[in-house]
C-alpha positions as CSV (number, residue, x, y, z in Angstrom):
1,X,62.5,103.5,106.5
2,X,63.9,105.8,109.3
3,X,67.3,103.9,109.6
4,X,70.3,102.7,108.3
5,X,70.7,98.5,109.0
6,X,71.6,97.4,105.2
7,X,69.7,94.1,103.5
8,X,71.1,90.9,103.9
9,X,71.4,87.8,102.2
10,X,73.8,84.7,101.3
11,X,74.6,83.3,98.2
12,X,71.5,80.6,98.1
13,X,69.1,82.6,99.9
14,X,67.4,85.6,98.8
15,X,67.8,89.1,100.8
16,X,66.3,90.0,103.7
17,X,65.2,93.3,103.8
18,X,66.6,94.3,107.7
19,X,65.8,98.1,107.9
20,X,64.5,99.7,110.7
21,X,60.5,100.1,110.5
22,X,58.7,102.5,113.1
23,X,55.0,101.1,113.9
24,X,53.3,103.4,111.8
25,X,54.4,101.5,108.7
26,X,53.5,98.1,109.7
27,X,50.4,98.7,108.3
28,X,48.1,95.2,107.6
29,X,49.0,95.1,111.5
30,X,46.2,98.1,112.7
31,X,44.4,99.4,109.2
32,X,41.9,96.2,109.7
33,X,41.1,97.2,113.0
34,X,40.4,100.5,112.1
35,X,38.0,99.9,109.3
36,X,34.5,101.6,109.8
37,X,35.6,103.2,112.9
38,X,36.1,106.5,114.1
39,X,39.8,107.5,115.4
40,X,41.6,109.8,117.6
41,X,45.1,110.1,116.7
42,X,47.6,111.1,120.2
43,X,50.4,112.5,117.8
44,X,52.5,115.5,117.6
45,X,55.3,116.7,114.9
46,X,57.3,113.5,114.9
47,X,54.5,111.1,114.0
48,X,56.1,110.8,110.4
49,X,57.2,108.2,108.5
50,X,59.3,109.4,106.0
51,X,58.5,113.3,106.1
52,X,54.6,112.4,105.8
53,X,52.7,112.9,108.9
54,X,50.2,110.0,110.0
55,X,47.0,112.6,109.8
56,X,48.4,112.7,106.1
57,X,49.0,108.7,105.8
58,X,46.0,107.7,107.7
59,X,44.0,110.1,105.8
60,X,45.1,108.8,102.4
61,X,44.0,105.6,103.1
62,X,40.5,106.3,104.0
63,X,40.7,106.2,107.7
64,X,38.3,108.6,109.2
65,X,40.7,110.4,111.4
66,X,37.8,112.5,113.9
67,X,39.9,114.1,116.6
68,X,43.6,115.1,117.0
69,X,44.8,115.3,120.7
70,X,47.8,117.5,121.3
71,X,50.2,116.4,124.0
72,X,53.0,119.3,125.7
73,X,54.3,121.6,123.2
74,X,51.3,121.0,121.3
75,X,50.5,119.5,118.1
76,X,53.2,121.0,115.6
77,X,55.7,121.3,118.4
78,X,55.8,124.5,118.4
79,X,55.1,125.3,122.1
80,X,57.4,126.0,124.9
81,X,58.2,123.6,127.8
82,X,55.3,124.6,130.2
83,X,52.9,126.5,127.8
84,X,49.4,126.7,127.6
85,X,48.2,124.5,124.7
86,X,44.8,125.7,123.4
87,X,42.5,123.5,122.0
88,X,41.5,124.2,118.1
89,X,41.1,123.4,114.5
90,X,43.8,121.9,112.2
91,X,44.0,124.7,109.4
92,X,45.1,121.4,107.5
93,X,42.5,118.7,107.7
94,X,39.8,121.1,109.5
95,X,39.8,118.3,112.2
96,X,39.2,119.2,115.9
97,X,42.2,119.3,117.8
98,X,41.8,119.0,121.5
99,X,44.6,120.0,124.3
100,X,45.8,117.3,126.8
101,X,48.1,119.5,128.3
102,X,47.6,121.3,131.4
103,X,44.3,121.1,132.8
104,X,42.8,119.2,130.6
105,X,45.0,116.0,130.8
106,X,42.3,113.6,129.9
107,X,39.5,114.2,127.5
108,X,35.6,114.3,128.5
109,X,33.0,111.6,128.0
110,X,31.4,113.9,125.7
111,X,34.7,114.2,122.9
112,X,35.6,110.4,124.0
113,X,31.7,109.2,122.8
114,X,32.7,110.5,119.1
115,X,35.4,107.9,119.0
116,X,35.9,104.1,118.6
117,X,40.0,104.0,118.5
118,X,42.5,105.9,120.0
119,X,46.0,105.6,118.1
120,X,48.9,106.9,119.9
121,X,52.5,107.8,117.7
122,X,54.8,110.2,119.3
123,X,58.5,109.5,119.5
124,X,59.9,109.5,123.4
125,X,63.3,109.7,124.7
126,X,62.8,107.4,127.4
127,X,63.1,109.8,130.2
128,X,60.6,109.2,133.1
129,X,60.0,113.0,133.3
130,X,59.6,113.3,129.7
131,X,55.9,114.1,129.8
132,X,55.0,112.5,126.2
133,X,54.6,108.9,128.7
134,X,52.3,110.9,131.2
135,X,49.9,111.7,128.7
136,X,49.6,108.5,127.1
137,X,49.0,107.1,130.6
138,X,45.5,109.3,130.6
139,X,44.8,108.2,127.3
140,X,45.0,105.2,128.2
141,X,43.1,105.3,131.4
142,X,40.4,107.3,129.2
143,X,40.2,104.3,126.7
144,X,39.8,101.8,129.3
145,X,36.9,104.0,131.1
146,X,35.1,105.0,127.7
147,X,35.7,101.1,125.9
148,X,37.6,102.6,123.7
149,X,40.5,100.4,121.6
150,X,44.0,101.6,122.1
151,X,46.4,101.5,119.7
152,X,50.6,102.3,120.3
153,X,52.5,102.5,116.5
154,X,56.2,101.9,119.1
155,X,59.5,104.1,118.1
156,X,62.4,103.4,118.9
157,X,64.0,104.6,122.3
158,X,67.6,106.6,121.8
159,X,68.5,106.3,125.3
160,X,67.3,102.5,125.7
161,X,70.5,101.4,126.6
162,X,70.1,102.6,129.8
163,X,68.3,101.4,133.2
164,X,69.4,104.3,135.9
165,X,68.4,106.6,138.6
166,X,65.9,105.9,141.4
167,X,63.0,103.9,140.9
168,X,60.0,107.2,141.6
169,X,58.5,106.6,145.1
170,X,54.4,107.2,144.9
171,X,54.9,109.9,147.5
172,X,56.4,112.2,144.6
173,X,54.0,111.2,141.9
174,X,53.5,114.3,139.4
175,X,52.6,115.1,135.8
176,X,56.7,114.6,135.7
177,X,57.0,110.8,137.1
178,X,53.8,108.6,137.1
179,X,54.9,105.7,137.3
180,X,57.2,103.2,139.6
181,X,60.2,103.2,137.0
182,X,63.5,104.8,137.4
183,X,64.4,108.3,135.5
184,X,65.8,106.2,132.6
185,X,63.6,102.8,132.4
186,X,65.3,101.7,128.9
187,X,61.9,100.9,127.3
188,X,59.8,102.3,124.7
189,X,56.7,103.9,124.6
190,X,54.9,100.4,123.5
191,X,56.9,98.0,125.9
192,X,55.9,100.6,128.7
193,X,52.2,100.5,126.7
194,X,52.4,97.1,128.2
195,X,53.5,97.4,131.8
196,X,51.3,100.3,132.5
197,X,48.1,97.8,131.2
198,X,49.9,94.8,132.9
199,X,50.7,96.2,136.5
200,X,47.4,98.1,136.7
201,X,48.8,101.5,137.0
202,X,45.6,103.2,135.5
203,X,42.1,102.8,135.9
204,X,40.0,99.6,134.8
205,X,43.3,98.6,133.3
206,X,42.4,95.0,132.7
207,X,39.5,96.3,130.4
208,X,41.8,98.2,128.3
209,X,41.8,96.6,124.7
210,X,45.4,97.6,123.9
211,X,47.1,96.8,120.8
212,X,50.9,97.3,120.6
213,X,52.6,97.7,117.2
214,X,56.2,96.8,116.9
215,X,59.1,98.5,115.5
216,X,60.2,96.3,112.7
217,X,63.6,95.1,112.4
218,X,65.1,96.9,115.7
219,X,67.1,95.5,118.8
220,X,68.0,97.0,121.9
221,X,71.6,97.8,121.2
222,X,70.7,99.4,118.1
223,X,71.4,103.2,118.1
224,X,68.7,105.6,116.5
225,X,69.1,109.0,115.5
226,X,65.6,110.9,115.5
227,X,65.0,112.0,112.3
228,X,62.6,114.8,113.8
229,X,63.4,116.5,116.5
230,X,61.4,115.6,119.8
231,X,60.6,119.0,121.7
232,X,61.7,122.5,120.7
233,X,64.9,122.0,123.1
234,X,66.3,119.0,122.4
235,X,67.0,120.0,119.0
236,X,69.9,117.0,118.1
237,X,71.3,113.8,119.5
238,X,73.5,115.5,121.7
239,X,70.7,117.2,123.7
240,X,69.0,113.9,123.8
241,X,71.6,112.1,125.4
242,X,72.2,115.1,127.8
243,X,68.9,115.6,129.1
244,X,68.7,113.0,131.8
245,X,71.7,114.6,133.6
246,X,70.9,117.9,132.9
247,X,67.4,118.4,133.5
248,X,67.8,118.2,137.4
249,X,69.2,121.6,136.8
250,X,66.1,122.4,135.9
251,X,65.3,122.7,139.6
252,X,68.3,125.5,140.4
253,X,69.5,128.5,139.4
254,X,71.4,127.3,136.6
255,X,70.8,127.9,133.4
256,X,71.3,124.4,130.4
257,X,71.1,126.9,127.6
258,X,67.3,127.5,127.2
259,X,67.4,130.3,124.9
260,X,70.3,129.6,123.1
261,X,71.2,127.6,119.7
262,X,72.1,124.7,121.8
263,X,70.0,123.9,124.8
264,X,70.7,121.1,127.0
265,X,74.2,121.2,125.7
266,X,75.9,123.8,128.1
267,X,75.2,124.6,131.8
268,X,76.0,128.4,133.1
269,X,75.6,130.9,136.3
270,X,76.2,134.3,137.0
271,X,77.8,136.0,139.1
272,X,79.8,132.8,139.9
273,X,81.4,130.7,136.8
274,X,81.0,127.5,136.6
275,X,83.5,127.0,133.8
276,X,85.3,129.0,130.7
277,X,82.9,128.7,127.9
278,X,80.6,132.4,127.9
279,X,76.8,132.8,126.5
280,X,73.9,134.6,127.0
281,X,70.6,133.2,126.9
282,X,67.5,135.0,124.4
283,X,64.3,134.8,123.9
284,X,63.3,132.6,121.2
285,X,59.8,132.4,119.6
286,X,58.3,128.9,120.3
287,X,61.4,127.3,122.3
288,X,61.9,129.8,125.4
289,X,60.5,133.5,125.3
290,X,61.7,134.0,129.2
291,X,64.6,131.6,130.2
292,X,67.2,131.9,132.9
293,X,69.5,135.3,132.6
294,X,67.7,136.1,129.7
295,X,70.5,139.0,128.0
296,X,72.7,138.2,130.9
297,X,76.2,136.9,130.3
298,X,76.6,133.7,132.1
299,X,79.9,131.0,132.6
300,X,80.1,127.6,132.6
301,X,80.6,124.4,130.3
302,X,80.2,123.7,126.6
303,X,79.0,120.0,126.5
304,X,78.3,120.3,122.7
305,X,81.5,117.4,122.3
306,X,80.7,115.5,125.3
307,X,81.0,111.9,125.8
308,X,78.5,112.2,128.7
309,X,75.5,109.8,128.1
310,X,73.1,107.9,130.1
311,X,72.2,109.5,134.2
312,X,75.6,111.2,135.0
313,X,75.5,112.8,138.7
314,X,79.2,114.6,138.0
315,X,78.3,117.9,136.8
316,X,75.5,118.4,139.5
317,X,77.3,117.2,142.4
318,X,80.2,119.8,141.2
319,X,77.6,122.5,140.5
320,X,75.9,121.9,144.2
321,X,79.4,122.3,145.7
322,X,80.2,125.5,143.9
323,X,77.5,127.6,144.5
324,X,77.0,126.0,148.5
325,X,80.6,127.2,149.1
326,X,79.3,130.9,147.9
327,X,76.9,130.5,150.2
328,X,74.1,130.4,147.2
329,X,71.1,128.8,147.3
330,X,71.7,125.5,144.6
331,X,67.9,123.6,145.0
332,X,65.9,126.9,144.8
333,X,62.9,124.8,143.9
334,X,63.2,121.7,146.1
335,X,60.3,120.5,145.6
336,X,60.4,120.1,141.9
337,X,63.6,118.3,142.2
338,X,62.1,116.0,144.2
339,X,59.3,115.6,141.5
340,X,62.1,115.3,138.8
341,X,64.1,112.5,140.9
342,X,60.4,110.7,142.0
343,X,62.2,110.9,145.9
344,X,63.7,113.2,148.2
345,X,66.5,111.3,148.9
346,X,68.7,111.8,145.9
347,X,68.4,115.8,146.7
348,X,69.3,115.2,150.6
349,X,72.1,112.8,149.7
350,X,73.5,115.5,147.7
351,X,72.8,118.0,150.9
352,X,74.6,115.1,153.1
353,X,77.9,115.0,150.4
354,X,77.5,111.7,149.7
355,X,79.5,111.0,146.2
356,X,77.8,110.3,143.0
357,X,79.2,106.4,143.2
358,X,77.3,106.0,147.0
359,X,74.7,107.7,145.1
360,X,74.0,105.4,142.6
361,X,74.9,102.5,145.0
362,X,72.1,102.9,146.7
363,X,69.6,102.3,143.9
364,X,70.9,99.2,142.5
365,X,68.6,97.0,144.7
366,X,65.2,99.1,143.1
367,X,66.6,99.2,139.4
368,X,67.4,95.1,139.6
369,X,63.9,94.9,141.0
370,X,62.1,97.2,138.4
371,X,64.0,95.2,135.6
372,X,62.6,91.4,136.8
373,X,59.1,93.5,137.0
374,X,59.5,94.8,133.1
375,X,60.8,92.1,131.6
376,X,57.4,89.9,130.4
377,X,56.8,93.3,128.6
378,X,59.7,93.7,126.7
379,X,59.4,93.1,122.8
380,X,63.0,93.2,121.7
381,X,66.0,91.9,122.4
């Protein structure tokens, strides 16, 4: 289920059957504890397990599903990065679904009291500012304050093969970075599950009843294709493995293809080129209706073939330096790259010149720190 690893066996032993198993399909480990009770399900478009959505699954097997809470880009996925997500009514199941993005990050007493178990199931891409991980941190905190079970059915991570960028610095704390891990913390959503509970980063932590379902058959060097994409623009693999470096753009003038056919896979300015390859951003219904030079030509880089993976500083540092030397403003919105990085001092090294290898240097003492603090909460090798 939801991966390739073949079955196994030897000549006087019997195979072993080694696929890949998300948590939602380890069943006898979570239907007992949901027996009788009433359950809110944290999921969005990619809590599937082979095409059939866990409102479905759950459903089917006589768990009374009550509420539905709908994280960024709401419940089908269908919102852009940033939109409004309105609460409403699954024209599906006729079950409430209630927003917990934007204002409403955590739920009321009043929905929580209609609830014994809250299940959480939405693949991440182990990004910090990723915001699927913020909102299961107010879930959480709202299970632990309401005596509520909580429930994580773990994915895979496709970027947990890396540990990189600075560790966030409380100062900068924001829907976007919430907790004291670097931009890539190489952990999934349950191992996280874990340190969040274990380090007391929410509220009444320590009366959280949390339950952590493991990904069957999986290891950390294990690469995972998602078999449903995560957000409306990270559409592929290659977008996935782009978006820690190329989110920081985010911040600046530069457009990473929002409104395009393959966002998070170029980076582009006008007037000033920034490489060869031309396009010109659109509006697209449910991914970006306004992005960057929306029906302007722009020039830069087509990363579609890129080997780039993990945090790479390159293309920034170049970017910066282009546009400085045209006397252009590059961090246009300093304070959300500050929010994006969890510090200022990645931004004001950049200011300083400081190359992306001193960069990096300087981090190396947090991330071997943050990896002694996460390691009783790992669950694979």
């Amino acid at each position: 289920m939801l991966s390739a690893c073949a079955q196994q066996g030897t000549e006087n032993s019997p195979l072993v059957d080694t696929k890949m198993s998300v948590g939602a399909v380890q069943y006898p480990q979570y239907l007992p504890q949901l027996e009788g009770k009433r359950v809110g399900l944290v999921v969005n478009q990619t809590s599937q397990v082979d095409g059939i959505h866990i409102v479905d699954l759950l459903r089917d097997k006589g768990v009374n599903v009550t509420k539905i809470f709908a994280p960024e880009h709401g419940f089908r996925g269908d919102h852009d990065a940033g939109a409004h997500v309105k609460s409403t009514v699954d024209a599906k199941t006729g079950i409430d679904v209630v927003s917990i993005y934007g204002s409403n990050k955590k739920p009321d007493a009043a929905v929580l009291s209609e609830l014994d178990v809250i299940i959480f199931d939405i693949q991440d891409v182990g990004v910090r500012f990723y915001t699927y991980i913020s909102s299961m941190h107010y879930m959480m905190e709202a299970a632990a304050q309401n005596n509520l079970e909580f429930i994580v059915l773990d994915r895979p991570n496709p970027n947990i093969a890396y540990v990189d960028g600075p560790v966030l610095d409380l100062k900068f704390q924001s829907f976007v970075g919430m907790h004291e891990i670097p931009v890539l913390h190489g952990m999934t959503v349950g191992e996280l599950a874990k340190m969040i509970k274990g380090e007391g980063w929410i509220d009444q932590a320590q009366a959280l009843n949390l339950t952590v379902v493991p990904v069957a058959n999986y290891s950390r060097d294990m690469a995972y294709s998602l078999p449903v994409k995560p957000s409306p623009n990270l559409p592929n693999d290659q977008s996935i493995a782009l978006y820690p470096s190329l989110c920081f753009f985010e911040a600046t003038p530069i457009t990473i293809g929002r409104g395009t056919d393959f966002p998070f896979q170029v980076v582009g300015y006008s007037p000033t080129p920034l490489g060869e390859f031309s396009f010109t951003p659109r509006a697209i219904k449910g991914a970006s209706m306004n992005p960057k030079f929306k029906g302007v030509a722009v020039q830069g880089l087509d990363l579609r073939d890129s080997a780039i993976k993990g945090l790479d500083l390159s293309l920034f540092i170049s970017a910066y330096k282009t546009l400085t030397e045209q006397q252009q403003t590059f961090f246009e919105r300093a304070g959300f790259m500050d929010k994006l990085a969890g510090t200022d001092k990645l931004r004001l090294a950049i200011e300083a010149g400081q190359t992306e290898q001193q960069i990096k240097q300087s981090w190396q003492q947090e991330l071997a720190r943050f990896k002694q603090q996460r390691a009783p909460y790992l669950l694979y090798q």
